[in-house]
VEXZALO-628055 format. One line per 5 residues: number of its first residue (from 1); their letters; for each residue z, y, x of N, C-alpha, C. Coordinates in nm, 4 decimals, padded with zeros to 6 digits. Each point is the difference from the previous one (the first is absolute). Layout:
! residues N
NUM = a = Z,Y,X,Z,Y,X,Z,Y,X | ...
END
This chain:
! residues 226
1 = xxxxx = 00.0000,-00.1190,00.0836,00.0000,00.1190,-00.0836,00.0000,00.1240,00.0872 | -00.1037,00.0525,-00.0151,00.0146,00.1889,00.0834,-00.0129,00.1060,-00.0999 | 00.1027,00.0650,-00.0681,-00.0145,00.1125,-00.0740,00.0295,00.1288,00.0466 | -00.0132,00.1186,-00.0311,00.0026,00.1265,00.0251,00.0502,00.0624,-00.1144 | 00.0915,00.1381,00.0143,00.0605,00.0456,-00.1183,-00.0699,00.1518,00.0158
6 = xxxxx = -00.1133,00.0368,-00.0530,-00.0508,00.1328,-00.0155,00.0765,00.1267,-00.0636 | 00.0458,00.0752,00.0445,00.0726,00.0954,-00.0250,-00.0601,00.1422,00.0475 | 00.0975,00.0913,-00.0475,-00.1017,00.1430,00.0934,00.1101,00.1572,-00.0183 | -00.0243,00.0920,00.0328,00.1036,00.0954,00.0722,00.0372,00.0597,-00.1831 | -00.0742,-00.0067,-00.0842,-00.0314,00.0266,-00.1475,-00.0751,-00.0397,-00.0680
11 = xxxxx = -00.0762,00.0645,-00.1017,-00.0973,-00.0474,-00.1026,-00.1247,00.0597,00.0485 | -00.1123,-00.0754,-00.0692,-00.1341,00.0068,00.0041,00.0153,00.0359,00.1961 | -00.0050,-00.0400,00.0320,-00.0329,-00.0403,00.1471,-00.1244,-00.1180,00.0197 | -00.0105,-00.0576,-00.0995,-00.1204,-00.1305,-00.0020,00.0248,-00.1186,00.0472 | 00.0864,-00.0443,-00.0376,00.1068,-00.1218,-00.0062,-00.1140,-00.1164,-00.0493
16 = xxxxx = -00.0498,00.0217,-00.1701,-00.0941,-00.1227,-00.0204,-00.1355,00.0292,00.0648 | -00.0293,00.1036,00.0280,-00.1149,00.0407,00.0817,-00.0344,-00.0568,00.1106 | 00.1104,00.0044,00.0655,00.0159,-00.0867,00.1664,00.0022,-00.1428,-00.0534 | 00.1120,-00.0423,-00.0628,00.0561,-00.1369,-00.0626,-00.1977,-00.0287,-00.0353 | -00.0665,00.0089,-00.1064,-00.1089,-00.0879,-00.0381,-00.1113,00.0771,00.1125
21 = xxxxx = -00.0035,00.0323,00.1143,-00.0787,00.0189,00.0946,-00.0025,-00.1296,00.1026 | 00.1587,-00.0263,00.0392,00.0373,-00.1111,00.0752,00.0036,-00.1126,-00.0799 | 00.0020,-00.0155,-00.1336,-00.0112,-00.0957,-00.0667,-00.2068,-00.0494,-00.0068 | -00.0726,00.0932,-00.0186,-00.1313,-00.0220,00.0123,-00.0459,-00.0912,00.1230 | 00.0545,00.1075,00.1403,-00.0133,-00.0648,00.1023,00.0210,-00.1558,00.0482
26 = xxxxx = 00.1544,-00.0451,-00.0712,00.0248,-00.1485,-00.0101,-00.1264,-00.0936,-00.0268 | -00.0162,00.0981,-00.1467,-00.0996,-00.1039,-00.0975,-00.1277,00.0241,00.1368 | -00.0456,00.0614,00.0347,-00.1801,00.0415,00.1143,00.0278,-00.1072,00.1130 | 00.1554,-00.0306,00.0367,00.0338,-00.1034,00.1008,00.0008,-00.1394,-00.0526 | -00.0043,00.0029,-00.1101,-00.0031,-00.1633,-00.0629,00.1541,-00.0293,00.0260
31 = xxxxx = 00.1004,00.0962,-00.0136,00.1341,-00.0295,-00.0290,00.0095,00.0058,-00.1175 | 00.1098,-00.0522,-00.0178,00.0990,00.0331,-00.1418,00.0663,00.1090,-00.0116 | -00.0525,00.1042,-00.1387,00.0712,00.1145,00.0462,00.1279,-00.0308,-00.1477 | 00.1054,00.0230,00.0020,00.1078,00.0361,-00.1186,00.0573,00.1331,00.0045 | 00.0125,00.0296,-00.1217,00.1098,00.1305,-00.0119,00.0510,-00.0067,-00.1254
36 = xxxxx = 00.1217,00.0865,00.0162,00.1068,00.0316,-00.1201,00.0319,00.1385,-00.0110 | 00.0156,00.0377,-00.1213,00.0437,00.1255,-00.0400,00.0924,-00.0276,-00.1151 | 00.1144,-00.0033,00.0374,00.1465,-00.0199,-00.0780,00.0150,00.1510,-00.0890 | -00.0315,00.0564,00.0175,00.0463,00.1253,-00.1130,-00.1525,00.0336,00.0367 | -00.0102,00.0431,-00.1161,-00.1100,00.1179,-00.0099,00.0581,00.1534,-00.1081
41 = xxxxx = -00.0983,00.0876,00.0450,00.0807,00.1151,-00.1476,-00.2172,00.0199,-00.0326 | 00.0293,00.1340,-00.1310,-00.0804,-00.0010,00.0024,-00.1582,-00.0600,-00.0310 | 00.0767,-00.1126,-00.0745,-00.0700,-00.1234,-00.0742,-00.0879,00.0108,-00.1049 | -00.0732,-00.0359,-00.0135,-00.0934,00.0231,-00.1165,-00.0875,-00.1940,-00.0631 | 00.0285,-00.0726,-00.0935,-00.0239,-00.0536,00.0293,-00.2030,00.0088,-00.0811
46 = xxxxx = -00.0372,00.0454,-00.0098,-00.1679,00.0781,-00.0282,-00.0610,00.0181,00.1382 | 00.1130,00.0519,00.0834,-00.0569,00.0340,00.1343,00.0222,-00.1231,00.1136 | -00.0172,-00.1363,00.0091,00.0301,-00.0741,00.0889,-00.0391,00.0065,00.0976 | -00.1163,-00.0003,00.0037,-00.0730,00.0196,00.1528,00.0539,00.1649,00.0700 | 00.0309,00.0878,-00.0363,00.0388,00.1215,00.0923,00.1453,00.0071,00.0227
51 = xxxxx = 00.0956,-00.0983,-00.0725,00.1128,-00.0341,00.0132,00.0100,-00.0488,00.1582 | 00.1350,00.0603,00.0775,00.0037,-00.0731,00.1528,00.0315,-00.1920,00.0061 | 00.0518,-00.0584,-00.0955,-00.0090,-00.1612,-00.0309,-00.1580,-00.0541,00.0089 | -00.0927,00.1052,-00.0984,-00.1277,-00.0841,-00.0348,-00.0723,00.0709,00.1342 | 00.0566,00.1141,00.0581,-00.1043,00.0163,00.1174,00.0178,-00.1268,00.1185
56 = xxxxx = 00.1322,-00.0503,-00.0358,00.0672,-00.0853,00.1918,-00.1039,-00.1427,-00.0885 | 00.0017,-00.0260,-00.1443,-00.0868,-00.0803,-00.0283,-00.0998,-00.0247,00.0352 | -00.1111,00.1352,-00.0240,-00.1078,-00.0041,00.0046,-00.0641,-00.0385,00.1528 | 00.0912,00.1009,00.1046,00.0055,-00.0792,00.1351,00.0084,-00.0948,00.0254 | 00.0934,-00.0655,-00.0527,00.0002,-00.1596,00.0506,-00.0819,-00.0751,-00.0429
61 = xxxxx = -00.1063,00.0383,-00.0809,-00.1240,-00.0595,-00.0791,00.0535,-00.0786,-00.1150 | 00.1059,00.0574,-00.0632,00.0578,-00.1249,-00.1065,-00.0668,00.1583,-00.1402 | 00.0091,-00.1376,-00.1031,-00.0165,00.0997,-00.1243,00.0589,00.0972,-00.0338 | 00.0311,00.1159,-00.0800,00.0790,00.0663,00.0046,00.0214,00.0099,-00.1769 | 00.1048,-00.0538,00.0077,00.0402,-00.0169,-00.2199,00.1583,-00.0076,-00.0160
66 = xxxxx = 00.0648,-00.0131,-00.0811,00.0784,00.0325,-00.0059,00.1224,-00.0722,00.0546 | -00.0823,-00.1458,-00.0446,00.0556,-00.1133,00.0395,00.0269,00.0345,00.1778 | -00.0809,-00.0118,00.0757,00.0023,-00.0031,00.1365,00.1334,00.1647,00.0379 | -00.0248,00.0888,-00.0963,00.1000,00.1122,00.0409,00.1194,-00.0544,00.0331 | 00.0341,-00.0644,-00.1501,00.1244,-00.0710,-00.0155,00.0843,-00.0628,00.0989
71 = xxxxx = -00.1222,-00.0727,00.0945,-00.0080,-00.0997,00.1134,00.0750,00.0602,00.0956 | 00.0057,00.1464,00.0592,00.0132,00.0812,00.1074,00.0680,00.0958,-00.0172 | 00.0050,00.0412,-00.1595,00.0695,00.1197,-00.0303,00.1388,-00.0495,-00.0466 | 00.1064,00.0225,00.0291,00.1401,-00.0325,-00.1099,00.0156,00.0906,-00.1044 | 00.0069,00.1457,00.0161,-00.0108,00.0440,-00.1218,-00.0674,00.1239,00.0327
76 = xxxxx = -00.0168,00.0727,-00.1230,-00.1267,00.1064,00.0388,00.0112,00.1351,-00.1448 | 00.0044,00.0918,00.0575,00.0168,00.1315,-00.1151,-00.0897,00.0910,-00.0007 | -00.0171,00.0387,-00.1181,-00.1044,00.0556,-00.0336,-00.0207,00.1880,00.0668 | 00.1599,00.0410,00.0090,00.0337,00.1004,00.0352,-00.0286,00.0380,00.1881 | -00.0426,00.1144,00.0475,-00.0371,00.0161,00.1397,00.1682,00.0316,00.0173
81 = xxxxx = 00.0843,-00.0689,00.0344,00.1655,00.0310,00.0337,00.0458,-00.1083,00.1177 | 00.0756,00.0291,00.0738,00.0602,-00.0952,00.0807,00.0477,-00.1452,-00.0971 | -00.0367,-00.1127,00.0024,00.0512,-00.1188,-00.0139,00.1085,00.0102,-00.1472 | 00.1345,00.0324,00.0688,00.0882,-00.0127,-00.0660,-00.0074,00.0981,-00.1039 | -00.0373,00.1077,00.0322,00.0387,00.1226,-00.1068,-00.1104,-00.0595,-00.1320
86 = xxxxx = -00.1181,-00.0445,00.0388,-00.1055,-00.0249,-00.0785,00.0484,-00.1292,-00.0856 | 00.1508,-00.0859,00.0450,00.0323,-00.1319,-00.0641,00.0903,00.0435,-00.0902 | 00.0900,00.1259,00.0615,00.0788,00.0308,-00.1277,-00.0872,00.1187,-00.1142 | -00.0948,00.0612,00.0514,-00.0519,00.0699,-00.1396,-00.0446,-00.1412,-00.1094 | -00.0625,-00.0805,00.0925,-00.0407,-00.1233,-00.1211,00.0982,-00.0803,-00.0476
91 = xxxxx = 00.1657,00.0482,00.0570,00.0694,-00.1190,-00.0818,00.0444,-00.1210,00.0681 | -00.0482,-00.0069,00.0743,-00.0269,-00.0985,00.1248,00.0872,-00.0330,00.1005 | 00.0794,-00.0927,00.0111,00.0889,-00.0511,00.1569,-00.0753,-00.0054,00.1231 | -00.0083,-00.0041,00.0788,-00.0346,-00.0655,00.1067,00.0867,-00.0575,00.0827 | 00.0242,-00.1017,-00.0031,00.0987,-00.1194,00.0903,-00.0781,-00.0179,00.1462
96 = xxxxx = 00.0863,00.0607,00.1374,-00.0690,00.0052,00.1154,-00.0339,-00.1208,00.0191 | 00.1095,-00.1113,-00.0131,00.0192,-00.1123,00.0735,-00.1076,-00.0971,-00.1118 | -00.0442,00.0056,-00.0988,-00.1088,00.0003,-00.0983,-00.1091,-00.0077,00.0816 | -00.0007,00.1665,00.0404,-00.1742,00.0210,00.1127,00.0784,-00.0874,00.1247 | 00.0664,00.0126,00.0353,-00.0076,-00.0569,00.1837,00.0164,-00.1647,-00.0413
101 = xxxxx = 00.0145,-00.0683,-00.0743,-00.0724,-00.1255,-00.0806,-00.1068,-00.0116,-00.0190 | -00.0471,00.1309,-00.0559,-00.1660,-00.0554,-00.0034,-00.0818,-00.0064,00.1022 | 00.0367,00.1407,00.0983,-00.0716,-00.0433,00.1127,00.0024,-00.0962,00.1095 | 00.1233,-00.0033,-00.0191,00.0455,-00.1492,00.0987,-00.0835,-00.1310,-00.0358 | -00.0007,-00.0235,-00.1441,-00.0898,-00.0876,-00.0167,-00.1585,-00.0093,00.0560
106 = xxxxx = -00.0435,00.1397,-00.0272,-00.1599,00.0214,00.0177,-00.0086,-00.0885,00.1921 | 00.1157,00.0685,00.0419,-00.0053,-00.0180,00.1338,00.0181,-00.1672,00.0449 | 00.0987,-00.0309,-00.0705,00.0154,-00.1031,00.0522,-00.1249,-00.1125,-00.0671 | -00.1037,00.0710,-00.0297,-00.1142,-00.1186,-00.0400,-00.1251,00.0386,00.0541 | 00.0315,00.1163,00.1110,-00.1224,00.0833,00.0287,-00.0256,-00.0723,00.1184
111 = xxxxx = -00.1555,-00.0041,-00.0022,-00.0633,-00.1066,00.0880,-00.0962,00.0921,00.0991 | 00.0402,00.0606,00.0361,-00.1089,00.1039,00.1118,00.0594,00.1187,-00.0223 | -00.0634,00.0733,00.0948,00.0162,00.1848,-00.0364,00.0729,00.0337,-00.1130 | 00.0499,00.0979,00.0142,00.0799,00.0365,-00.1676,00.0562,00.1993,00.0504 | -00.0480,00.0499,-00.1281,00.0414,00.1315,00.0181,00.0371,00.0409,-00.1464
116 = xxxxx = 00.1399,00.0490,00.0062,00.1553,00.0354,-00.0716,-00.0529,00.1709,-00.0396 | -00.0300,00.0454,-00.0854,-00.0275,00.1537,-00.0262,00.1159,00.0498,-00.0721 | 00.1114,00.0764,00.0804,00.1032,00.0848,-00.0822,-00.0829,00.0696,-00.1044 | 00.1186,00.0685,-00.0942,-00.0198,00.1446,-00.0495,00.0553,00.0808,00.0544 | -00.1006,00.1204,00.0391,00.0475,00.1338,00.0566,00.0192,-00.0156,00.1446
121 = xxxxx = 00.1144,00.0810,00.0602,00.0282,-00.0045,00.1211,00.1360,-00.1114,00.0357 | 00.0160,00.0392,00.1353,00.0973,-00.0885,00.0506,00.1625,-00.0465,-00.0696 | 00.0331,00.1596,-00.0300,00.0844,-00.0388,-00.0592,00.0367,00.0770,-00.1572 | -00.1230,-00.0390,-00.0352,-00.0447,-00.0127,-00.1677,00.0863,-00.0684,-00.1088 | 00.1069,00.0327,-00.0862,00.0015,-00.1103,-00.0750,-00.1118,-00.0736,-00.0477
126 = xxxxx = 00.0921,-00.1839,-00.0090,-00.1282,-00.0428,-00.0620,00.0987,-00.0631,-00.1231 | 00.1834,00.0158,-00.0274,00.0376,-00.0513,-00.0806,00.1234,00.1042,00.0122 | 00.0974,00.0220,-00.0991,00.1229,00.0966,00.0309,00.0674,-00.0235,00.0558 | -00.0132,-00.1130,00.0589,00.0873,-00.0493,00.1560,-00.0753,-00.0311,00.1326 | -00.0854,-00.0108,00.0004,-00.0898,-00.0117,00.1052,-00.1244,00.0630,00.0835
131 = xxxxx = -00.0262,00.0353,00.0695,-00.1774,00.0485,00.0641,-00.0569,-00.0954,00.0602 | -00.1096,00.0610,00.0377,-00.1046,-00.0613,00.0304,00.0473,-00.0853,00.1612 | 00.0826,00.1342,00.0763,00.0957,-00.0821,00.1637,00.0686,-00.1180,-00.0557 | 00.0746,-00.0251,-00.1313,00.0733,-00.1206,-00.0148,-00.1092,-00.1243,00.0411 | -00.0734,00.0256,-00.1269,-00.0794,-00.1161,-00.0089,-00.0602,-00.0348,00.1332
136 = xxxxx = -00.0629,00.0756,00.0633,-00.0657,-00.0429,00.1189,00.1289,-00.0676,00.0784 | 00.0391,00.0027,00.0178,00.1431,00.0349,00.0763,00.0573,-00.1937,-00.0369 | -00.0028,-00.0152,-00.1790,00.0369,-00.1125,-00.0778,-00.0800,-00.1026,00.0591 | -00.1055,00.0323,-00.0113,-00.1524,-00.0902,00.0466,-00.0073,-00.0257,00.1724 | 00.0542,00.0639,00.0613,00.0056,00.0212,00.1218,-00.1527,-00.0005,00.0430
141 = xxxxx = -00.0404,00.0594,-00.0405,-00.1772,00.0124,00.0157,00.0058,00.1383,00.1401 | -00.1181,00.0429,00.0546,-00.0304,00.0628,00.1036,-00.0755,00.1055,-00.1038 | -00.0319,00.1316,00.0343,-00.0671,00.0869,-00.0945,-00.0692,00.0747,00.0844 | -00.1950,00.0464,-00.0708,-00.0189,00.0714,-00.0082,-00.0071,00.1398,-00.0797 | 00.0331,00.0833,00.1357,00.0600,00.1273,-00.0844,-00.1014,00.1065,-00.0279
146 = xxxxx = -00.0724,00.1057,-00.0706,-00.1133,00.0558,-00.0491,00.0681,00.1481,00.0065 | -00.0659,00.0897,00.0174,00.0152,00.1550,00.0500,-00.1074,00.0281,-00.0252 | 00.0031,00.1651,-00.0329,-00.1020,00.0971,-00.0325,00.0201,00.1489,00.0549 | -00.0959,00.0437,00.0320,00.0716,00.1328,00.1311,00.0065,00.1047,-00.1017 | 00.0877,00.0623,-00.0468,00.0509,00.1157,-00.1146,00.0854,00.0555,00.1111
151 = xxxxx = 00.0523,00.1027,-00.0541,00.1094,00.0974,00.0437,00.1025,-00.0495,-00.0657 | 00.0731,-00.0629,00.1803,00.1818,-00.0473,-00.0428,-00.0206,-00.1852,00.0562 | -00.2084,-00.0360,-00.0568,00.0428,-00.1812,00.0311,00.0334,-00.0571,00.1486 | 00.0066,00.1347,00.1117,00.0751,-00.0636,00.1009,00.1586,-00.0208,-00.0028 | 00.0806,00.0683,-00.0541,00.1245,-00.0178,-00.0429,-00.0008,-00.1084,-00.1159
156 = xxxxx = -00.0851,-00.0181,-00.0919,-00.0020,-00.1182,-00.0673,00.0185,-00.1345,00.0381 | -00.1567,00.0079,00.0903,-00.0154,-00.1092,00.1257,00.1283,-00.0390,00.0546 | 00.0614,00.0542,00.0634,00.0890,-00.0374,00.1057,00.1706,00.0054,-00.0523 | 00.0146,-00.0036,-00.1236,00.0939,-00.0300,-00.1035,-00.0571,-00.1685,-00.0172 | -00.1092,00.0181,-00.0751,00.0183,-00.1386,-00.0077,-00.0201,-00.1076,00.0710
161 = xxxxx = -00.0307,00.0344,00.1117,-00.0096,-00.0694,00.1203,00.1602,-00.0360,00.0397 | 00.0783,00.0335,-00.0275,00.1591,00.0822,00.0241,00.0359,-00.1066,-00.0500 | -00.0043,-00.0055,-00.1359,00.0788,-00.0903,-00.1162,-00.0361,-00.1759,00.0094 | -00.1393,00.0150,00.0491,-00.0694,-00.1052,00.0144,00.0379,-00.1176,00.1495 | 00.0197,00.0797,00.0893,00.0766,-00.0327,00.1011,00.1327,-00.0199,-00.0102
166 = xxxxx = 00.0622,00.0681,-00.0538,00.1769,00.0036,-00.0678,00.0529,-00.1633,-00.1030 | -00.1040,-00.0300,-00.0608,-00.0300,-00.0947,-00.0149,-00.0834,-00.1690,00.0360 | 00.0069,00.0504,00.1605,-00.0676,-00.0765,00.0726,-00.0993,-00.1146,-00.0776 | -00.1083,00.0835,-00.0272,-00.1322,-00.0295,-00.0693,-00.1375,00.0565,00.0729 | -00.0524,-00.0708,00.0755,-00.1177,00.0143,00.0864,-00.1066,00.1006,-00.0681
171 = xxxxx = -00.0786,00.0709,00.0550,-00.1134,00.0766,-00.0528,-00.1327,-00.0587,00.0743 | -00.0414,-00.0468,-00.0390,-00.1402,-00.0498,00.0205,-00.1138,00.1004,00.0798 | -00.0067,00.1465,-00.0797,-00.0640,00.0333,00.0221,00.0299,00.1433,-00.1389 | -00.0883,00.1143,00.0763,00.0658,00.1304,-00.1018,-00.1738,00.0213,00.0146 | -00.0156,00.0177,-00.1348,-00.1564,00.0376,-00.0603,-00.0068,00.1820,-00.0599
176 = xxxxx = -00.0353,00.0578,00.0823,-00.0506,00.1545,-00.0579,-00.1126,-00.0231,-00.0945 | 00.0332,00.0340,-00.1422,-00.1420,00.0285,-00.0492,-00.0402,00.1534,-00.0466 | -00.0833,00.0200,-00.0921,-00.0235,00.1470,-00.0245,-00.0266,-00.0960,-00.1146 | 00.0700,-00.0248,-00.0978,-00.0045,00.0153,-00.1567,00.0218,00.0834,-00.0803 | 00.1227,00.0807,00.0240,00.0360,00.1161,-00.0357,-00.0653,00.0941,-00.0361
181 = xxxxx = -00.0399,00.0776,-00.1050,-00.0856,00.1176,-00.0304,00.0337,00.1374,00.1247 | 00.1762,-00.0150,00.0771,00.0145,00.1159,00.0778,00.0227,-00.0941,00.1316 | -00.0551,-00.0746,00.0171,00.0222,-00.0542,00.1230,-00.1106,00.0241,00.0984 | 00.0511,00.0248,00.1236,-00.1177,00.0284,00.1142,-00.0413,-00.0931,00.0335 | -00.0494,00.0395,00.1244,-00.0947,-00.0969,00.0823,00.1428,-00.1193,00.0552
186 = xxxxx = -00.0093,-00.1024,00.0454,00.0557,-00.0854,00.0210,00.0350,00.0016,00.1464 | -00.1022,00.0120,00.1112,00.0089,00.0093,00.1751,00.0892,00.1189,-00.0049 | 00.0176,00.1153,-00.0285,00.1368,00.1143,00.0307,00.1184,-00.0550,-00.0148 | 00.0187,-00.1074,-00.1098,00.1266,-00.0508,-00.0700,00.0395,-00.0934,00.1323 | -00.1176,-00.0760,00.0184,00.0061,-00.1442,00.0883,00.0522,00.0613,00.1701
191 = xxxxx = -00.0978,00.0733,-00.0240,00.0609,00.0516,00.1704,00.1546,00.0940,-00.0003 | 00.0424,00.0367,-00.0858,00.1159,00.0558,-00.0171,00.1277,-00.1074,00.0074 | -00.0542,-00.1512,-00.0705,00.1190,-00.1180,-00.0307,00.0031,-00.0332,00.1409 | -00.1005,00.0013,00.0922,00.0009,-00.0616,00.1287,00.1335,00.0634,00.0775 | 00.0409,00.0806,-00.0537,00.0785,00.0813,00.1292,00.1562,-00.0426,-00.0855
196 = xxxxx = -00.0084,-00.0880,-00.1034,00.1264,-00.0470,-00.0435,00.0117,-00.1407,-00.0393 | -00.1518,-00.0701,00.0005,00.0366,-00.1646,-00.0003,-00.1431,-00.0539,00.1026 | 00.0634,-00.1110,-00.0087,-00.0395,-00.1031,00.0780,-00.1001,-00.0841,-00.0398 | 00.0487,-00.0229,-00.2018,-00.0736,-00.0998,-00.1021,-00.1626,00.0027,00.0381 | -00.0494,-00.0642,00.0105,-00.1397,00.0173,-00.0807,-00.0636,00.0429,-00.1000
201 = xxxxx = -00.0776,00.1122,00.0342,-00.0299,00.1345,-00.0911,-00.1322,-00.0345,-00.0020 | -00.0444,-00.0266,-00.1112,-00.1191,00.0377,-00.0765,-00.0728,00.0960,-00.0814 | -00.0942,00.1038,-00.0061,-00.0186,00.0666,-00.0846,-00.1508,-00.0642,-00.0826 | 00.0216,00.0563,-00.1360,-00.1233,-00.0592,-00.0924,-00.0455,00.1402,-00.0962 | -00.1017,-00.0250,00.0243,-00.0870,00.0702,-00.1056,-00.0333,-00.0465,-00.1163
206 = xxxxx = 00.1107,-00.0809,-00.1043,-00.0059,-00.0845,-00.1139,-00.0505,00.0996,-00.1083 | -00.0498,-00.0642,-00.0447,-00.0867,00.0518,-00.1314,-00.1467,00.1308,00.0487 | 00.0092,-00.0361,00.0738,-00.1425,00.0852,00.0968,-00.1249,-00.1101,00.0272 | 00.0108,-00.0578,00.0621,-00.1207,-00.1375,-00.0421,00.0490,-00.1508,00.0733 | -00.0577,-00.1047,-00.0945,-00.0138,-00.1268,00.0390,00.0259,-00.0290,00.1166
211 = xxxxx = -00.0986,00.0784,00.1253,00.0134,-00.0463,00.1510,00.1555,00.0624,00.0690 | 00.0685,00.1315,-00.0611,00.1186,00.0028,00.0118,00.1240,-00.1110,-00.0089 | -00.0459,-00.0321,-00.1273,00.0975,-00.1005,-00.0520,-00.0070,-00.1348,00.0916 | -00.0885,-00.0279,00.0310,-00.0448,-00.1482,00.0833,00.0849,00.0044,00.1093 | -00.0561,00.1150,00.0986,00.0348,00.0292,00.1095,00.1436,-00.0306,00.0082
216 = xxxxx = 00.0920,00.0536,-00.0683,00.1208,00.0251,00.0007,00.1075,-00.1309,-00.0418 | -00.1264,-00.0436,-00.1606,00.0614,-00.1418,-00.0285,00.0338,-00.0804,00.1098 | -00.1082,-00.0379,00.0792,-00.0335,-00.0956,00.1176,00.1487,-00.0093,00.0783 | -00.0229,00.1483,00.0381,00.1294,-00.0261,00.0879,00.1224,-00.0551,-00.0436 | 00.0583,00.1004,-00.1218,00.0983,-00.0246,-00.0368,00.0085,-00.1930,-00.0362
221 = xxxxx = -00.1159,-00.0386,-00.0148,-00.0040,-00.1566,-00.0238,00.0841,-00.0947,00.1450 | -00.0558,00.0881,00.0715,00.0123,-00.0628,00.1274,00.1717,00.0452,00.0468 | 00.0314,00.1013,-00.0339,00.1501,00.0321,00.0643,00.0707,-00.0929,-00.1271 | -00.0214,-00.0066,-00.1314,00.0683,-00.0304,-00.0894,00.0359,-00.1721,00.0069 | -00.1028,-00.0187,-00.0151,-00.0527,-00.1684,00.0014,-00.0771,-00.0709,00.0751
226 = x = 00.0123,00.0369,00.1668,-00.0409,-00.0715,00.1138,00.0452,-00.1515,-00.0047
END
């Protein structure tokens, strides 16, 4: 079993963006690619395919219906809200040890590659007792961590780099993207982290074109799941 726990400094950083980029790549290698997305917000079920569940689907070349959501998703809200807040507007419990059951299971039957997609950032609720650091942390999984160069994401960066280490939980690898509508160029950000980590820094031009995405998949294939 080799899994990865995808996480990132906040939101819309391009978490399933990266996640079904490296998941494509699996599938172009004639690997097995898997993924999970334990919470989702933001749900629509009309909209499956632009949903982040039916996108890690569509990557992995599996169908994308509701049934298969079900498969990957534990639970899922219709509302754009952090996890929990979105479980109690609906009424809704969320039992951590519930999710860290479910994923434990996924894991313990996962037969190749496997990539874990939090909600939100690092330390995001994903239940009123827990974030996103527990779980990784529960799973004892290794994480890649996702950044976007805004004003402030080097103090972001290196917080959660902080917490992540504090919790002696490996980083794989820290991915700059420019998803962000105010996010810059990615090389200013990258050459700035150099002068405070060590990790392996990647920058991506995700959602800019195909040969971006490849490029970048590749590697991360190779640091992730050598």
């Amino acid at each position: 079993m080799s899994a990865v726990f995808v996480t990132a400094i906040g939101t819309d950083c391009g978490k399933t963006h990266v996640s079904a980029a490296v998941l494509r790549e699996l599938v172009a290698q004639g690997r097995l690619a898997l993924a999970l997305k334990p919470l989702m917000s933001g749900y629509s079920p009309e909209a499956l395919g632009d949903s982040d569940a039916g996108r890690l689907l569509a990557a992995m070349s599996r169908e994308v219906s509701q049934a298969a959501v079900n498969e990957i998703c534990w639970r899922r809200f219709p509302d754009w809200l952090a996890p929990n807040v979105a479980a109690r507007r609906a009424n809704i419990e969320l039992d951590y040890f519930e999710l860290l059951t479910f994923v434990s299971s996924w894991l313990q039957g996962l037969d190749g590659p496997g990539l874990i997609e939090g909600a939100g950032g690092v330390m995001s609720p994903l239940t009123d007792t827990h974030t996103n650091l527990d779980l990784a942390k529960d799973l004892r999984l290794p994480v890649l961590l996702l950044a976007s160069n805004y004003l402030g994401a080097v103090s972001h960066t290196l917080t959660a780099l902080e917490v992540l280490a504090r919790r002696d939980l490996e980083v794989k690898a820290v991915v700059v993207t420019e998803t962000l509508p105010n996010a810059g160029p990615s090389e200013p950000f990258l050459e700035e982290l150099t002068r405070w980590t060590k990790l392996p820094l990647l920058g991506a031009k995700f959602a800019r074109t195909q040969e971006d995405d490849r490029i970048v998949a590749a590697e991360l294939v190779r640091r992730l799941f050598h």
